[in-house]
KEKE-3310 file (N, C-alpha, C; in steps of 0.2 Angstrom, whole numbers, plus 5000, padded with zeros to 4 digits):
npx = (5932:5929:5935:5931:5920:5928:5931:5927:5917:5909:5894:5897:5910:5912:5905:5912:5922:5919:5911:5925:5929:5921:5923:5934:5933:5924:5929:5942:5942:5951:5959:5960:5968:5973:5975:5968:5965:5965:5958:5957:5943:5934:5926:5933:5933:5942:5941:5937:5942:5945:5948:5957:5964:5978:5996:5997:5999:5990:5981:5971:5971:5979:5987:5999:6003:6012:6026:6031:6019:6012:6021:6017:6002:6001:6012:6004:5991:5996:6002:5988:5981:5989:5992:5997:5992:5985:5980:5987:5978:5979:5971:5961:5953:5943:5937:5926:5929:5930:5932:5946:5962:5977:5990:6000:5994:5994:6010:6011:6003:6014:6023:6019:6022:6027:6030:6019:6002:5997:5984:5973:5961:5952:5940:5924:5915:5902:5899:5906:5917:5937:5943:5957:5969:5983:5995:6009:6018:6019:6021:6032:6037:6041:6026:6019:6003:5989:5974:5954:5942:5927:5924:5911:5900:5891:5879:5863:5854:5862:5872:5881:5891:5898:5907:5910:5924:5930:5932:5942:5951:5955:5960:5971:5979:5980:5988:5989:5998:6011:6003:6006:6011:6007:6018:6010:5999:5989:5980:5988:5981:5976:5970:5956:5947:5953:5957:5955:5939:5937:5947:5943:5934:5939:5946:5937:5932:5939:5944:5930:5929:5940:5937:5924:5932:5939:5931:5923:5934:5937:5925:5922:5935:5931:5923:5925:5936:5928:5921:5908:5909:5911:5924:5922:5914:5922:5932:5923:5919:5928:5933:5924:5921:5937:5932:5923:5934:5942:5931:5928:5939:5949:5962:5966:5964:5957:5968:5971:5975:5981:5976:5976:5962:5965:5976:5973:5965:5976:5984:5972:5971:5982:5984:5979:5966:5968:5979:5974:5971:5979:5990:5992:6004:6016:6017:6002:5997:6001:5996:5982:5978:5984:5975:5964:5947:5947:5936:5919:5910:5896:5894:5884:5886:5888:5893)
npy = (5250:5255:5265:5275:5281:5286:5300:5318:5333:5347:5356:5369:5373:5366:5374:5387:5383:5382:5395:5403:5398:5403:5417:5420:5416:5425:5436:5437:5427:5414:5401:5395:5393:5383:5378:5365:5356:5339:5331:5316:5309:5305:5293:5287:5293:5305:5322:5337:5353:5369:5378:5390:5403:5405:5416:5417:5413:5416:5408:5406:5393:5388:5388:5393:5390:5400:5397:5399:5404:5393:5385:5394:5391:5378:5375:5383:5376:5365:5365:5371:5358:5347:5335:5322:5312:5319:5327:5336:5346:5347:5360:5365:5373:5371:5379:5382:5371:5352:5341:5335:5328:5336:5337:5347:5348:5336:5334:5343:5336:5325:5334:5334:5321:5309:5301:5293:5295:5307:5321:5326:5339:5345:5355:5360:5373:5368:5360:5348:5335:5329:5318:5313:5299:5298:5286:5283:5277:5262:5256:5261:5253:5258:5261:5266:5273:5277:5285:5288:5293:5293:5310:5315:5326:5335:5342:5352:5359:5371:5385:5396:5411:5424:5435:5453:5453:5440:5446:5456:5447:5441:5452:5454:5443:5436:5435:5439:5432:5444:5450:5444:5447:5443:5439:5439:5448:5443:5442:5434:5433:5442:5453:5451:5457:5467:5463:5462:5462:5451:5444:5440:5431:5420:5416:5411:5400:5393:5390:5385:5372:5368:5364:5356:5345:5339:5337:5328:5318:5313:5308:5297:5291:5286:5279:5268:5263:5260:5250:5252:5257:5252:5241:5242:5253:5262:5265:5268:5282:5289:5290:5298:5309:5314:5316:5330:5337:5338:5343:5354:5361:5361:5362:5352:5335:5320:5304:5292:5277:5263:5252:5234:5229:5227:5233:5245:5247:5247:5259:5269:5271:5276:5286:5306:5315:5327:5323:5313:5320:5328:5339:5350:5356:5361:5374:5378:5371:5375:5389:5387:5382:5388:5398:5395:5392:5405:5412:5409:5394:5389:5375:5359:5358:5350:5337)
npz = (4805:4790:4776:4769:4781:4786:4787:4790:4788:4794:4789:4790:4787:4778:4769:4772:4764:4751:4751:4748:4739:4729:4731:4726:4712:4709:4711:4704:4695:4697:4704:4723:4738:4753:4770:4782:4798:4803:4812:4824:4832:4845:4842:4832:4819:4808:4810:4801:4799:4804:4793:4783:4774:4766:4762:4747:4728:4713:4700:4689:4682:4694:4710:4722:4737:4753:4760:4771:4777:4778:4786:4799:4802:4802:4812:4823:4826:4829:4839:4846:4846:4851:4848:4841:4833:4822:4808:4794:4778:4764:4754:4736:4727:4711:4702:4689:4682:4681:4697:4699:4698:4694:4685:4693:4707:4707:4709:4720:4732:4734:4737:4753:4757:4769:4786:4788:4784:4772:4766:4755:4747:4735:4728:4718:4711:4711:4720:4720:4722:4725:4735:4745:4752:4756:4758:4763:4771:4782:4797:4799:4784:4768:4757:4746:4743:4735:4737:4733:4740:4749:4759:4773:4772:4783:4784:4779:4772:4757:4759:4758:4764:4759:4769:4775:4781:4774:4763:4764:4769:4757:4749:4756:4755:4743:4728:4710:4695:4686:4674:4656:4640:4623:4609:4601:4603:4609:4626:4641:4655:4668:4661:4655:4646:4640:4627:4609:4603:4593:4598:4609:4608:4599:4610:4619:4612:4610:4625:4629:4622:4625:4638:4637:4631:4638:4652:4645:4642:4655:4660:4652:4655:4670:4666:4661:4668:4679:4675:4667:4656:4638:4630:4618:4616:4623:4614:4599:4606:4609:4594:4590:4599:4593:4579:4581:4585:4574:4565:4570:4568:4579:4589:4595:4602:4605:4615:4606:4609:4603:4614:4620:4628:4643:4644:4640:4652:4662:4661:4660:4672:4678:4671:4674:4669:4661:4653:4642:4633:4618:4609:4594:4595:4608:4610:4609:4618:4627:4629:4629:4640:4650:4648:4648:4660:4664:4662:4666:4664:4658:4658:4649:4631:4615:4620)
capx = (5929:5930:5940:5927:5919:5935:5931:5919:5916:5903:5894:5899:5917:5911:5902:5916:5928:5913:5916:5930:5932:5916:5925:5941:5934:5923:5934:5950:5941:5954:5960:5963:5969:5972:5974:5964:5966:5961:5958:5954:5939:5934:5922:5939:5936:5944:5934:5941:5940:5950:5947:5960:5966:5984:5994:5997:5997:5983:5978:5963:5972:5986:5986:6003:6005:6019:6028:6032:6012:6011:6024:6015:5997:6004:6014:5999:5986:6000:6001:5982:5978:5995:5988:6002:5989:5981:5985:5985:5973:5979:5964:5961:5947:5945:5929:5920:5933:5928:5936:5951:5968:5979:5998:6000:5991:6001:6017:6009:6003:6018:6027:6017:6026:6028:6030:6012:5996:5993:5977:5970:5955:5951:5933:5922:5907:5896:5900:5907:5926:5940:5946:5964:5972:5991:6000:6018:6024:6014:6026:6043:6037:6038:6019:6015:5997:5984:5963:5950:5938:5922:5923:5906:5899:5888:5874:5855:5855:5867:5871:5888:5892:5904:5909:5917:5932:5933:5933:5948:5958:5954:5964:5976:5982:5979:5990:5990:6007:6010:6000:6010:6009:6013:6018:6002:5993:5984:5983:5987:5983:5970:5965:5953:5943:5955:5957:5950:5934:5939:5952:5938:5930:5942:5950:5934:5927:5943:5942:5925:5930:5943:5935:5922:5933:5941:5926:5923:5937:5936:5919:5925:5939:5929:5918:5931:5938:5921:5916:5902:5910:5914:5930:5922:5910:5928:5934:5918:5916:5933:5934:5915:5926:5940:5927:5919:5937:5943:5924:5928:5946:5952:5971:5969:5961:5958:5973:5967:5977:5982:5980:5973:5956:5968:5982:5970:5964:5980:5986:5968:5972:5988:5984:5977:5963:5971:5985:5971:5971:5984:5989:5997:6009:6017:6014:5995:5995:6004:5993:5975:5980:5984:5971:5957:5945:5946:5929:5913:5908:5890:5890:5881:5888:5889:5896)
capy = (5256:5258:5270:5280:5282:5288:5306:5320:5338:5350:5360:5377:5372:5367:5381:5392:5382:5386:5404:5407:5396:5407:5424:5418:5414:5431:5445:5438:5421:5411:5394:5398:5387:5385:5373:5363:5350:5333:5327:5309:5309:5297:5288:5284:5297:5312:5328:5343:5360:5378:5381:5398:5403:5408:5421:5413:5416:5410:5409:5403:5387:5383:5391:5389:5392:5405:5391:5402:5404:5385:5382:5396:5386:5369:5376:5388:5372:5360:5369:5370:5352:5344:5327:5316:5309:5324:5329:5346:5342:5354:5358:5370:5376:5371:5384:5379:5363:5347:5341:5330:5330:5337:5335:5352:5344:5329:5337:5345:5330:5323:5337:5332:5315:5311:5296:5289:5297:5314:5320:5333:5340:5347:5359:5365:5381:5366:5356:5340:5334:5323:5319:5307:5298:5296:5283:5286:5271:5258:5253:5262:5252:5261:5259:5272:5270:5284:5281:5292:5291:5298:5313:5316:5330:5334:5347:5353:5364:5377:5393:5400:5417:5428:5442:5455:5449:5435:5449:5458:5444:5440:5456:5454:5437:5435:5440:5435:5434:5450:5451:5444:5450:5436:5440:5439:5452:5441:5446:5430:5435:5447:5458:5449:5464:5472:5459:5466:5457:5445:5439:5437:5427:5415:5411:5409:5394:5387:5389:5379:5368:5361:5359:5351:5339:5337:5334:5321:5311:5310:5305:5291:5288:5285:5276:5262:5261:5256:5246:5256:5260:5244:5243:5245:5258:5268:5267:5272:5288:5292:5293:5301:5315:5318:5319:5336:5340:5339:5348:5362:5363:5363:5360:5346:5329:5314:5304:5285:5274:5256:5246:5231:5230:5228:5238:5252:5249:5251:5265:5275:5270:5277:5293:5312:5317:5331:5320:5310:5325:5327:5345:5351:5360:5364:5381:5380:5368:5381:5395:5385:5379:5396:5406:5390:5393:5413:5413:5405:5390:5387:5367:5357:5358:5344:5330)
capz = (4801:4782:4775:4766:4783:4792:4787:4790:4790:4795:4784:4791:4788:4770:4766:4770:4760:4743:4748:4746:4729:4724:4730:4720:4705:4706:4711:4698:4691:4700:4710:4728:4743:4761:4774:4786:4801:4802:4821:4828:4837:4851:4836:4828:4815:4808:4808:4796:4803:4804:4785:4783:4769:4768:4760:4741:4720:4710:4692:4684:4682:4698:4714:4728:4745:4754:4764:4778:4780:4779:4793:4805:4803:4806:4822:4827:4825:4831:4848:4849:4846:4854:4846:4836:4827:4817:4800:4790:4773:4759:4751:4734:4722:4704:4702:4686:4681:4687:4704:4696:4702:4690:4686:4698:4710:4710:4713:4728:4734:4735:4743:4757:4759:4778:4789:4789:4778:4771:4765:4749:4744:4729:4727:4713:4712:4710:4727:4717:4727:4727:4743:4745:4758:4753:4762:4763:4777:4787:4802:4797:4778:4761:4754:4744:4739:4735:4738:4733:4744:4754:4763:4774:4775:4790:4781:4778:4763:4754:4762:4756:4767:4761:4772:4774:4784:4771:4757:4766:4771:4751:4747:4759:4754:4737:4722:4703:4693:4682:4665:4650:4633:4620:4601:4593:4606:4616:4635:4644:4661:4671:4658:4647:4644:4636:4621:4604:4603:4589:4599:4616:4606:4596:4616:4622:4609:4612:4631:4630:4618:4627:4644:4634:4629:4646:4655:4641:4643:4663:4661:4647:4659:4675:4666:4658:4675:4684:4670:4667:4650:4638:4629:4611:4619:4623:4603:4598:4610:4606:4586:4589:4599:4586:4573:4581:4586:4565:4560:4573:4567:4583:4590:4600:4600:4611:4612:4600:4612:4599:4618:4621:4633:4650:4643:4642:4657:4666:4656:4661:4680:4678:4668:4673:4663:4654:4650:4638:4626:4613:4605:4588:4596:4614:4612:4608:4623:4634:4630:4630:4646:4654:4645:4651:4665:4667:4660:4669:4661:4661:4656:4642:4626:4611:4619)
cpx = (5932:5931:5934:5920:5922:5934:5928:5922:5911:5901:5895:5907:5916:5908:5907:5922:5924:5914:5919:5933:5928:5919:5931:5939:5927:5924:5938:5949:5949:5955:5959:5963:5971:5974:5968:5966:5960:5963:5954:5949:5938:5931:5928:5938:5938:5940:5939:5939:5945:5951:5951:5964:5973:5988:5998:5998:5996:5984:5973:5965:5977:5984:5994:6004:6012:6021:6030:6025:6010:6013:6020:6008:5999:6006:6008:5992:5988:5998:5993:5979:5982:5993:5993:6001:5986:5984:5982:5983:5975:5973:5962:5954:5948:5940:5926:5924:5929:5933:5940:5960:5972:5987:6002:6001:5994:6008:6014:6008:6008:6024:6024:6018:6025:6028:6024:6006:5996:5984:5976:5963:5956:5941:5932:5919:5901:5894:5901:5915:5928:5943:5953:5967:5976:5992:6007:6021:6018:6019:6033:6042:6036:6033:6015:6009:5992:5977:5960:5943:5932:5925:5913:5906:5893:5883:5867:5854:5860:5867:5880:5886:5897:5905:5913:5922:5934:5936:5938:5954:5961:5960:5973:5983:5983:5981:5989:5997:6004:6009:6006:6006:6013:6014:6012:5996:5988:5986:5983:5988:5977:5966:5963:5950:5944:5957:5954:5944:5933:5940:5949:5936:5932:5943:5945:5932:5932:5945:5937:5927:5933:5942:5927:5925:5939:5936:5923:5926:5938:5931:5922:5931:5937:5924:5920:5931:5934:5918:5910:5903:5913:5921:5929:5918:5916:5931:5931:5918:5923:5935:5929:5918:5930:5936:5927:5926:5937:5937:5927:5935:5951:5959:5972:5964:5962:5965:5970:5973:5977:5981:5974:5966:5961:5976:5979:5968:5970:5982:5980:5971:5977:5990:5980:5974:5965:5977:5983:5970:5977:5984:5993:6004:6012:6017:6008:5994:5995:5999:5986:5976:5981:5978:5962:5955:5946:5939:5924:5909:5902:5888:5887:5887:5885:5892:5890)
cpy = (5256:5266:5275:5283:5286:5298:5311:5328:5343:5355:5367:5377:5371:5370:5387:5390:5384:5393:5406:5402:5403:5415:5422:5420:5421:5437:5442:5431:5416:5404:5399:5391:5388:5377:5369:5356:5345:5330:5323:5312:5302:5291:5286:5291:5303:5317:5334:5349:5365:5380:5389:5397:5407:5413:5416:5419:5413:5413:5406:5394:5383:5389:5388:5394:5396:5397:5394:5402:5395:5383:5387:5391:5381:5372:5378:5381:5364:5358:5367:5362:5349:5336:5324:5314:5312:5324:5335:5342:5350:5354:5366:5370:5375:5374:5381:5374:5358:5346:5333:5334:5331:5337:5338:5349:5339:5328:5339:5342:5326:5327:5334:5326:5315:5302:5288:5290:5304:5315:5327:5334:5345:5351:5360:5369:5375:5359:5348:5344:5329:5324:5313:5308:5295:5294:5281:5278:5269:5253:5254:5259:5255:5257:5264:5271:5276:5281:5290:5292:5296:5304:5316:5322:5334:5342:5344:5355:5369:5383:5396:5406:5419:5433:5445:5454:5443:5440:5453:5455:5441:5441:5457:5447:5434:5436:5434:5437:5440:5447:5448:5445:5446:5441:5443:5444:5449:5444:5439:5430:5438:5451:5456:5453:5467:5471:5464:5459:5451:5438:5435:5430:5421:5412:5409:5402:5390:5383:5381:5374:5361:5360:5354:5344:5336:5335:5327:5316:5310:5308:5298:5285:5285:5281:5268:5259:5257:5252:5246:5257:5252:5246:5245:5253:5266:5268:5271:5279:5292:5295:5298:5308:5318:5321:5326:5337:5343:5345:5354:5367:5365:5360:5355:5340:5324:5309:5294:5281:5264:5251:5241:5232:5231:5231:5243:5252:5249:5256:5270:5274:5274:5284:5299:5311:5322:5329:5313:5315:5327:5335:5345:5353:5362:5372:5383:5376:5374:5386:5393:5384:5383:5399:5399:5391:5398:5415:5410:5402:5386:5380:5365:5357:5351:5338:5326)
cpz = (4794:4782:4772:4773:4788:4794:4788:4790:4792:4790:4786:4789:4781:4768:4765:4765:4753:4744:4748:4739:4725:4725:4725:4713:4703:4706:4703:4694:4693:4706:4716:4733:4750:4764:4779:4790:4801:4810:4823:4834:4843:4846:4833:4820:4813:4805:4808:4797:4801:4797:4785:4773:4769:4761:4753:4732:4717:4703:4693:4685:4687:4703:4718:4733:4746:4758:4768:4781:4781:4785:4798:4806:4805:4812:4823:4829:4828:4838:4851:4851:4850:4853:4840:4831:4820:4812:4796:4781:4769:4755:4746:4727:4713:4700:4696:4682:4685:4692:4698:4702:4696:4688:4692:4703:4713:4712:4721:4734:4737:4741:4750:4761:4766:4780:4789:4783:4777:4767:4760:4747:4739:4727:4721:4716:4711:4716:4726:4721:4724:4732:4744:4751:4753:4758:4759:4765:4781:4791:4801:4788:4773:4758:4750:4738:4740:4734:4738:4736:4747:4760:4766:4776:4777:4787:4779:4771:4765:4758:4764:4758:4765:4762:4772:4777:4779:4763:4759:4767:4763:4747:4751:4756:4748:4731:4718:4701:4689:4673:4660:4645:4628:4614:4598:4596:4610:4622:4639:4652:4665:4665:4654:4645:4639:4629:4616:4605:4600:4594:4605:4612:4604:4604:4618:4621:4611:4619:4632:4626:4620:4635:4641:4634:4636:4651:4648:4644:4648:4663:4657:4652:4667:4672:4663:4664:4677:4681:4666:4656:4645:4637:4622:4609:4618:4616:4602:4599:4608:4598:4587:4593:4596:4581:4574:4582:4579:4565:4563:4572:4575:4586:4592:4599:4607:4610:4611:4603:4608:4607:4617:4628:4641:4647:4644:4650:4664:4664:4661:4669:4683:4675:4673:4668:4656:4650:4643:4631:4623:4610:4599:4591:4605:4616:4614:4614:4628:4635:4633:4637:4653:4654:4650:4658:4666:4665:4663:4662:4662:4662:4651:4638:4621:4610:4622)
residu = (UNK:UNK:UNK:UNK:UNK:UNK:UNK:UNK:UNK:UNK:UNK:UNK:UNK:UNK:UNK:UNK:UNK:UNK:UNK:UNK:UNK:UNK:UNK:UNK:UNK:UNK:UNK:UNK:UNK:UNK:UNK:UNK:UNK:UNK:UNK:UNK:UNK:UNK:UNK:UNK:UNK:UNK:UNK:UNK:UNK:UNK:UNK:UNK:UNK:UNK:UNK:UNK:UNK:UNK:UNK:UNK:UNK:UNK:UNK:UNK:UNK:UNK:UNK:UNK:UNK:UNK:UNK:UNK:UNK:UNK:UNK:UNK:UNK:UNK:UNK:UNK:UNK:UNK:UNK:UNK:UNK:UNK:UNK:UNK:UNK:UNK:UNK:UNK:UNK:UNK:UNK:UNK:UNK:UNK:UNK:UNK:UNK:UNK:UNK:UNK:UNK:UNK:UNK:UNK:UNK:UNK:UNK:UNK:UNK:UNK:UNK:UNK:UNK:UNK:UNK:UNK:UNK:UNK:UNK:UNK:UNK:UNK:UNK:UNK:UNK:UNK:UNK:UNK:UNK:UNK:UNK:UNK:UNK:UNK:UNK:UNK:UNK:UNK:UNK:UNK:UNK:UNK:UNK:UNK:UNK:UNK:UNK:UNK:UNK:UNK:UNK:UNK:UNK:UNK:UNK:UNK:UNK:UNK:UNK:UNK:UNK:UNK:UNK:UNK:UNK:UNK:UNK:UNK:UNK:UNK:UNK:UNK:UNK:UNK:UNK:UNK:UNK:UNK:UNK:UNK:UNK:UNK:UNK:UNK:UNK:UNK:UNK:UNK:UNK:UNK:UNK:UNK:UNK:UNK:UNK:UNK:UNK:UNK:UNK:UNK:UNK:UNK:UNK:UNK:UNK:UNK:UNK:UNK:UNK:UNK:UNK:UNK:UNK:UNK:UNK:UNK:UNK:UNK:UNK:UNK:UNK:UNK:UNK:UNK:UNK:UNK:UNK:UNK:UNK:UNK:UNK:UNK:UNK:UNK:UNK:UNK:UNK:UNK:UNK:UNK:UNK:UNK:UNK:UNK:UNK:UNK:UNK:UNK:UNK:UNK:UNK:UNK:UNK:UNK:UNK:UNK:UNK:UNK:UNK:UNK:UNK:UNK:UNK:UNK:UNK:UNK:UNK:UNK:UNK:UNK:UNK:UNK:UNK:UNK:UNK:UNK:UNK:UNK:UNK:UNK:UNK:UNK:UNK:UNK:UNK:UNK:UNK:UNK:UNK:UNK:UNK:UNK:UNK:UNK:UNK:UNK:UNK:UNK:UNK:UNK:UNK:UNK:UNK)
# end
């Protein structure tokens, strides 16, 4: 059996994982995350179930688990299945972002180390994934290799439920850090409301701005990769990026890599999306970075 075959899940299992991205990111416009097991069937594959959501604290941009609530799932689901083979599948929401793996993300990942394979998912609000099989050890051997891979999922049409039991476990389980107040009056945190309207507006363009230019360079970057994209094609798209960044006077820019054709192509292989944009400053990084993604982002734009 092919690995992109190995996986599956039901659509009632993935419906609930979309409501509770879509309650997230519409009570506090936030990530959220949760567990889910992964259990060998008699067909040889594994089928992803018990979608919970445990108790956590999320932003707009990062979401972590309590780790006390981690170990009661895995024992609670241990117990139930009593199968060796099974695996817990960290799985979190990245609501109007594309599905990428993010620096975050890859630490996370990693926590997850173990003997043999782990496994992550990754969700948007618009039912695009990435799904990973991380191999740790194959026979006692250090192998660590990461695959993005097919997850199948076993549906007719859309029909995202949220209930109310999912809207109190929501409350129950769900905090944001406490609001900061920077120097210059911004509010980087919950109360974007509360902004002067100038200020709404300056975060917002930048906001879009820069996942504009973040879904840019993952498309550019996914597209090099596959071949889809040439190597003079990739210059091109990139200067033709900066340009609008410069016109719009904005902080950050694509990052104009001097490599040769398979130098870039290891390099992309080897990168994170948001790790292809370049900023003035570590400040403006830190804050665009924070403040990004608290808004719903309809899509389109100028690229």
């Amino acid at each position: 059996m092919q690995l992109e075959d190995m996986f599956y899940i039901l659509e009632n299992d993935w419906y609930k994982l979309q409501a509770w991205a879509k309650l997230a990111h519409d009570k506090d416009q936030n990530e959220i995350s949760g567990l889910l097991t992964a259990v060998p069937q008699k067909d040889g594959r594994f089928k992803l179930s018990d979608v919970e959501i445990l108790k956590q604290e999320n932003t707009g941009t990062n979401t972590e688990l309590d780790k006390d609530s981690v170990a009661q799932y895995t024992m609670k689901y241990g117990m139930k299945y009593n199968n060796p083979e099974m695996k817990f599948v960290w799985w979190h929401s990245h609501h109007t972002m594309a599905a990428f793996w993010s620096g975050t993300d890859e630490n996370e990942i990693n926590a997850w180390e173990n003997n043999s394979f782990s496994l992550a998912l990754v969700i948007n609000l618009k039912e695009e994934y990435k799904f990973r099989v991380s191999i740790w050890k194959a026979n006692g051997l250090p192998m660590e290799e990461h695959y993005d891979t097919t997850l199948t999922i076993d549906r007719k049409q859309p029909k995202i439920n949220i209930t109310e039991a999912m809207k109190k476990k929501y409350e129950e389980l769900c905090d944001s850090p406490a609001v900061v107040v920077s120097p210059n009056n911004y509010v980087w945190g919950q109360n974007v409301n509360q902004r002067h309207i100038w200020q709404r507006e300056q975060s917002l363009s930048i906001e879009e701005a820069y996942e504009q230019v973040l879904a840019k360079a993952s498309k550019l970057q996914d597209g090099y990769v596959d071949g889809t994209i040439k190597y003079t094609d990739w210059k091109e798209e990139v200067v033709e990026v900066n340009k609008v960044c410069k016109e719009k006077k904005l902080p950050f820019r694509m990052i104009d890599w001097k490599y040769g054709k398979n130098q870039l192509l290891n390099k992309l292989m080897a990168t994170m999306p948001d790790e292809l944009i370049e900023f003035d400053d570590n400040t403006i990084k830190e804050r665009i970075e924070t403040i990004a993604w608290n808004n719903s982002y309809n899509g389109g734009g100028a690229w």
